[in-house]
N, C-alpha and C positions, 0 to 999 in steps of 0.2 A: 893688801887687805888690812894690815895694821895703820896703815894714814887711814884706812875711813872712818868716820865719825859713828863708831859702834860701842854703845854702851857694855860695859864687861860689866857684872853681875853675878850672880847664882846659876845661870844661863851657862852650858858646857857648849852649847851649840847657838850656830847663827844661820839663817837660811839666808840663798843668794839666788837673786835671779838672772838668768842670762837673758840677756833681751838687744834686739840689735839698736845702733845708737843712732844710724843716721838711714835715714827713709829712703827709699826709693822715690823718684818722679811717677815712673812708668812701671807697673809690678809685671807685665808681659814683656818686658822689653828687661828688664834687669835682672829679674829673680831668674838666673839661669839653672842650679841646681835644685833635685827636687826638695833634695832634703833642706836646704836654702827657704826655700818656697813653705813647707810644712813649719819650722819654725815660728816662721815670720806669721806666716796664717793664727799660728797659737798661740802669740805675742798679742795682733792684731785684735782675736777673735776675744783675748781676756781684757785686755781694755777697753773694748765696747761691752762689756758684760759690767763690768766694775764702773763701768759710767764715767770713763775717763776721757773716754771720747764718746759725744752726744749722737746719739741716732735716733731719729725718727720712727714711732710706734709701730709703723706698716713696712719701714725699710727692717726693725728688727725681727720681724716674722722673717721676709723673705732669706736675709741673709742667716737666721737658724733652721731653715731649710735644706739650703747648702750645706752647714756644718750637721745634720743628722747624715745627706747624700753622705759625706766624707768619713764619716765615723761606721755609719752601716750599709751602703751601698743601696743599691737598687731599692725602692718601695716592695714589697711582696705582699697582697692582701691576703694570702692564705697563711702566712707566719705572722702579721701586725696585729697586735690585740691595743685595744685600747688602752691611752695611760702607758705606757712604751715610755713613751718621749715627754710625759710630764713629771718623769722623776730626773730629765736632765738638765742641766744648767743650760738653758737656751735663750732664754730671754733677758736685757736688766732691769733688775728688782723696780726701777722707775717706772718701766713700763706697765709690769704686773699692778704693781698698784695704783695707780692711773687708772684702772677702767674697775667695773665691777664682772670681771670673768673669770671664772675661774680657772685652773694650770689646763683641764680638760677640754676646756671651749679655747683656749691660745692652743693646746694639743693638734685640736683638729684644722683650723687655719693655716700651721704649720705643714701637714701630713698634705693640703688639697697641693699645696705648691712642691712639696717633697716627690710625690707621685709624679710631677712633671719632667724630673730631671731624672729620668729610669735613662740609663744608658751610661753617664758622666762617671768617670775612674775619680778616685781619691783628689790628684791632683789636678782633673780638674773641675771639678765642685769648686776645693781650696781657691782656686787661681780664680772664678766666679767671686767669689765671696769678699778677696781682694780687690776686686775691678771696682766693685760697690760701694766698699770697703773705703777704700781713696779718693771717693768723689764726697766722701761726708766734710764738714766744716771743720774739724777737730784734727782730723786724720793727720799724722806726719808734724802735729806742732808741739813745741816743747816754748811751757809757759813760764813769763820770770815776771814778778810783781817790780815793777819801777817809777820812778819818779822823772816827770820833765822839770826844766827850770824854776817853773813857776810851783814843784811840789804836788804837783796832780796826780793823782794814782793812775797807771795805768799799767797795760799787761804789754810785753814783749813776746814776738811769738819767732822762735827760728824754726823755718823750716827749708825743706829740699829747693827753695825757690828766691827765699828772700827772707826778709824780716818783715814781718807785721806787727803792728800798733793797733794795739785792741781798749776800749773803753774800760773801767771798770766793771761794768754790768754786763760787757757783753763779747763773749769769747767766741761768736759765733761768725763775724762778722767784722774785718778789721776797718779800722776807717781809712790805713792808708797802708800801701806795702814799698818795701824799695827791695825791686830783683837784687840780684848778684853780680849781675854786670853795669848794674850803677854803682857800686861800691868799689872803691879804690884798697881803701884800707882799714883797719879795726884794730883797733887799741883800748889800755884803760889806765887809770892813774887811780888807787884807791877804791873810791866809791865811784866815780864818776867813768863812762865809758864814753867813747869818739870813736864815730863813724866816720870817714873823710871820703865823700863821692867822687866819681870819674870825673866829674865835670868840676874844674878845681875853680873855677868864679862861684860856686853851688857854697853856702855854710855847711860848716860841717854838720852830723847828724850826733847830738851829745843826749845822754841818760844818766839818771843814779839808779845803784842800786843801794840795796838795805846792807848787804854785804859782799864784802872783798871774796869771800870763798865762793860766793857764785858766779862773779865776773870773769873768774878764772875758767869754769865751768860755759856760759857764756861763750866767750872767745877760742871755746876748744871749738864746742859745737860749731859757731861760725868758720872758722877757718876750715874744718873738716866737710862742713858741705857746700862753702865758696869754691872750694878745690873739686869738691864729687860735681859740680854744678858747671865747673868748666872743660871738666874732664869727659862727661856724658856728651859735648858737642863738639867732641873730636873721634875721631875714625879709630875704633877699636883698636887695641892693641893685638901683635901676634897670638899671645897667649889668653887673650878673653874669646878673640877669632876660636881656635881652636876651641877651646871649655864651651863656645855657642852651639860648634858645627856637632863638638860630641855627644853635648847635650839633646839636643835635636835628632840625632840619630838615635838615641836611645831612645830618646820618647817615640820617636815614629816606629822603632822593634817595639817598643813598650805596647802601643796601640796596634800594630799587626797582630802579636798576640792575643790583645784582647779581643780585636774586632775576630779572631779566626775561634779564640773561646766561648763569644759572644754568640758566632754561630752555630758551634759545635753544641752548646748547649738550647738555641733555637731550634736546630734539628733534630734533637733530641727530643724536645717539647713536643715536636710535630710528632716525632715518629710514635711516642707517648698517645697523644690524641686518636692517632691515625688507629694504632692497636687495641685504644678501648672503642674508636668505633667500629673496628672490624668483632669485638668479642662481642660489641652489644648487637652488629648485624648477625654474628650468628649466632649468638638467642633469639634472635627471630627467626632466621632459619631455621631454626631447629624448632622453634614453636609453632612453626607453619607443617613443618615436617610433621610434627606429634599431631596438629588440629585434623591434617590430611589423613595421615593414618587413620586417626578417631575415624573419620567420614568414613574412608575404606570401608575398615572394620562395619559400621553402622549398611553401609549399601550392602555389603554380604551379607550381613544378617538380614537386610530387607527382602535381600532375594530369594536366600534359601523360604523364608518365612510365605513370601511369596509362591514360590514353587510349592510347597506344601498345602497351600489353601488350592492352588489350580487343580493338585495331583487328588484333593477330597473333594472339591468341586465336580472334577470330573468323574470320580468313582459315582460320587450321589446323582451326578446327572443319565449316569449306565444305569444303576437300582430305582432311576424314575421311569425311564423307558423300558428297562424289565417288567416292572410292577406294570405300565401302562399296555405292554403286550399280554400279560395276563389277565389284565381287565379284559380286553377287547375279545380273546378265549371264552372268556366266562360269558362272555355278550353271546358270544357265537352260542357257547354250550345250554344257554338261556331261551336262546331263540328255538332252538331245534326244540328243547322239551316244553314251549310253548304253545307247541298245536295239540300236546297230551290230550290237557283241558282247557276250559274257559275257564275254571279257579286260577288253574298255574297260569293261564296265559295271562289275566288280570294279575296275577304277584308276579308272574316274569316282568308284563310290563311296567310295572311299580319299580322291580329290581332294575330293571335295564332302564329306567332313566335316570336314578339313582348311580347306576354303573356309566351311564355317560358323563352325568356332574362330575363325579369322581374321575374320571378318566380327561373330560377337560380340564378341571385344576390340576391332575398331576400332568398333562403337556403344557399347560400353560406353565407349571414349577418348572416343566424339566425344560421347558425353554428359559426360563428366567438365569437359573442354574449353568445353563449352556452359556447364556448372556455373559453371568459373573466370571464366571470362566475363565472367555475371553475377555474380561476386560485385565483379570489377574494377569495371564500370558500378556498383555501389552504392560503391565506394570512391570513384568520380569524382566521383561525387554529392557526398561526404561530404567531400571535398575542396574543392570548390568552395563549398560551403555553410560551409565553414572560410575560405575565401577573401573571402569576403563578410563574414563578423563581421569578421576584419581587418581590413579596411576599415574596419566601421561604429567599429572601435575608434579607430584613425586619426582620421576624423573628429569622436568624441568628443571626445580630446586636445586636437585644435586646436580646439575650443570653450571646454573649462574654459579653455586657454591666454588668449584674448582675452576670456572673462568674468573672469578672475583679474585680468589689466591693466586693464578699468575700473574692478574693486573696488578696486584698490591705488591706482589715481589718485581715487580719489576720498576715499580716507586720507589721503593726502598732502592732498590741499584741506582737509579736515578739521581736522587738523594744524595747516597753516597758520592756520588762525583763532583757533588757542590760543594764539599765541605772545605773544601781549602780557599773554594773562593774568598776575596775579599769584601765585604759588605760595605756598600758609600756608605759617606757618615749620615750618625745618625740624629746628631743634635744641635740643633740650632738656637741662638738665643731666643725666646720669645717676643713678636714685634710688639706685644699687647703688653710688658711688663709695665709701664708705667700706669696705664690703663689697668692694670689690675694693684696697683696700689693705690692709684685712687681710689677704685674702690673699695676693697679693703678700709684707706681709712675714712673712708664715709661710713662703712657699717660698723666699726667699731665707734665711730663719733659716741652715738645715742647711750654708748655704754659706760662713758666717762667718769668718772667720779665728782662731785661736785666742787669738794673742797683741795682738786688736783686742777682745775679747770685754768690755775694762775701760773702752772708750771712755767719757770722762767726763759729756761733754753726753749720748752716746747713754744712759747709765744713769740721768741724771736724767729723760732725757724718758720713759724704761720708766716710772719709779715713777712719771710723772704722770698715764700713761696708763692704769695697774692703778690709780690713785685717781680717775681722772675727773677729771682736773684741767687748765686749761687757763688762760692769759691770763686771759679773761675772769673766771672763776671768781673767780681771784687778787682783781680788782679789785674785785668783789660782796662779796668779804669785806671788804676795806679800809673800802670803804665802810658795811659796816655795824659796824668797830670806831667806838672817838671818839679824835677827834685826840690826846685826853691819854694816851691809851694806848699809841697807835702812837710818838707822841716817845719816851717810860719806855724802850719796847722798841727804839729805833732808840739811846738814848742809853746804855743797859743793853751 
């Protein structure tokens, strides 16, 4: 710690970062351990933050997506409130100001892709976010300002693969690379450094730099990942064998338990639903129960109310036919002292047709009466026989009721017998993901900032993306110039 170049001062304290020095090629195939893998992730995830390594506005949503999955797990819309995830460092500050949106409208863009990955454990969101992570242009390069022969600025790039020779303007994009297995050997004298290729008719590959302390620096990193670089394409060793097989077995106990917690709490879920939809069917039962009662109640009163008008109907239709048998008396007793005189027999017969009127309206009443009567006794009927389905309804109820409770306990037992099963997997890459960052960044286009519209990296990586051009490409071509060529043009 004392060789480094640390100003001592007023300062009692220095902060240090641990940070891994030499990349992996392949982050599924290397990063064996998980704690390995989290690290690297949070190494990774701050140098695309700090804008150290360049990403694209629509790849930086997707892969802060990832990192909310890893940090908070599952998306849950009954716990997410808005503004959650625009108090975290998720985006780089290039990006943000780049468009005109605000932390809340990056928020929700963020949250539509977060939602997508419900299922994905910590580590592997992380191991996502890497995979992404490694195909950027920047990713895995450690940059040294140098000088060719002729004094032309240009950038040195080591990485897990080779060296690249990068423009001044443009770090995105090397113009020439030499793999690893064209390199023979690497040395320096001073300022100047030598390359010597496999191919020994080939010139060698010579630089300066600005300083001896970096060439040192320099020449570690090369030899450290010339060696990781030849050592990756030979056959594991016993003890990486091992660290792989154990690794892998944990992760696959890792994910049994999850997939078997994943269901235990699915089942859960279910049985949750299932029980508020049995408490909301029996509020309904039970309110069909109370409506039917009501009726009950309502038919009995019909009928009694009913019986009562029959049981005064028919009293009033007996006291019409009484009364009507007294008229008919009175007729009789009319008649006889109508031969008395011809006075009384003229007022008898006055009386006596007077006593027939009366006598017809009241049979015609006591018929009408007899009529109502009977129609009441068929109302009573018709009441009662209403009275009765009630009931049979009643009874019904409380049979589906306690047929419903053995069906549903018997779900439940059912249920339970599934819980140890294992659940396939459940998540697959998405085939639309590039398809959905184009789209993405076509609707953020329109939102751009005017006086951002020159961004420098953002303009190289346009034209690489209108050429189809990408890292890898870069390096197929390299590989298929000859070394004699690419030194001309590095020393040019």
């Amino acid at each position: 710690v004392q060789d480094q170049s640390i100003q001592k001062g007023n300062q009692s304290t220095a902060t240090f970062m641990f940070l891994c020095k030499f990349y992996p090629e392949e982050v599924a195939e290397e990063l064996v351990q998980e704690v390995t893998q989290h690290l690297f992730f949070l190494q990774v995830k701050q140098a695309i933050l700090l804008m150290d390594i360049y990403c694209p506005p629509e790849a930086s949503v997707l892969l802060a997506s990832y990192a909310v999955q890893a940090k908070f797990g599952d998306f849950d819309e009954d716990t997410y409130k808005p503004g959650m995830l625009a108090s975290e460092d998720l985006l780089p500050q290039r990006v943000i100001d780049q468009y005109q949106m605000t932390l809340e409208m990056w928020e929700e863009r963020i949250r539509v892709w977060y939602a997508d990955h419900r299922g994905m454990s910590r580590d592997e969101a992380e191991m996502e976010y890497l995979k992404i992570a490694q195909d950027l242009d920047m990713y895995g390069v450690n940059y040294f300002p140098i000088l060719n022969k002729k004094e032309t600025e240009l950038w040195l790039g080591v990485t897990a693969l080779g060296l690249n020779i990068y423009e001044k303007e443009n770090k995105l994009q090397p113009k020439t690379t030499f793999t690893w297995s064209e390199i023979r050997h690497i040395s320096f004298d001073d300022k100047k450094f030598i390359i010597k290729p496999v191919d020994k008719n080939a010139p060698n590959f010579v630089f300066f730099s600005q300083k001896v302390r970096m060439n040192k620096l320099i020449l570690d990193l090369c030899i450290g990942n010339h060696d990781l670089f030849m050592r990756r394409r030979k056959p594991d060793s016993m003890e990486l064998q091992q660290m792989k097989a154990a690794a892998k077995e944990e992760k696959q106990r890792r994910q049994v338990q999850r997939n078997r917690l994943a269901r235990e709490k699915q089942l859960r879920e279910e049985a949750e639903r299932e029980r508020a939809n049995m408490e909301q069917r029996l509020l309904q039962y039970q309110e069909e129960i109370r409506l039917a009662n009501e009726a009950l109640r309502r038919s009995e009163e019909s009928a009694d109310l009913l019986a009562e008008k029959s049981r005064v109907a028919e009293e009033e239709a007996m006291l019409l036919s009484q009364k009507a048998t007294e008229a008919e008396q009175e007729i009789t007793r009319m008649r006889l002292n109508a031969m008395r005189s011809e006075e009384e027999k003229v007022s008898l017969e006055r009386k006596t047709r007077e006593a027939e009127l009366l006598t017809a309206r009241l049979v015609e009443e006591s018929e009408r009466r007899a009529a109502e009567a009977s129609k009441l006794k068929e109302e009573l009927l018709r009441a009662r026989a209403a009275e009765k389905q009630a009931k049979e309804k009643l009874l019904e109820f409380i049979r589906r009721i306690t047929a419903y409770d053995l069906l549903n306990n018997a779900d439940a037992d059912q249920l339970s017998l599934e819980i140890e099963k294992e659940r396939e997997e459940y998540l697959q890459k998405s085939k639309h993901l590039q398809h959905q960052l184009r789209e993405l960044r076509t609707e953020i286009a329109v939102l751009k900032v005017d006086d951002k519209q020159n961004d420098h990296l953002d303009k190289l990586h346009e034209q690489q993306v209108e050429l189809g051009e990408n890292k890898y490409s870069t390096l197929r071509k390299s590989k298929s110039g000859s070394t004699k060529s690419r030194v001309a043009f590095f020393e040019d």
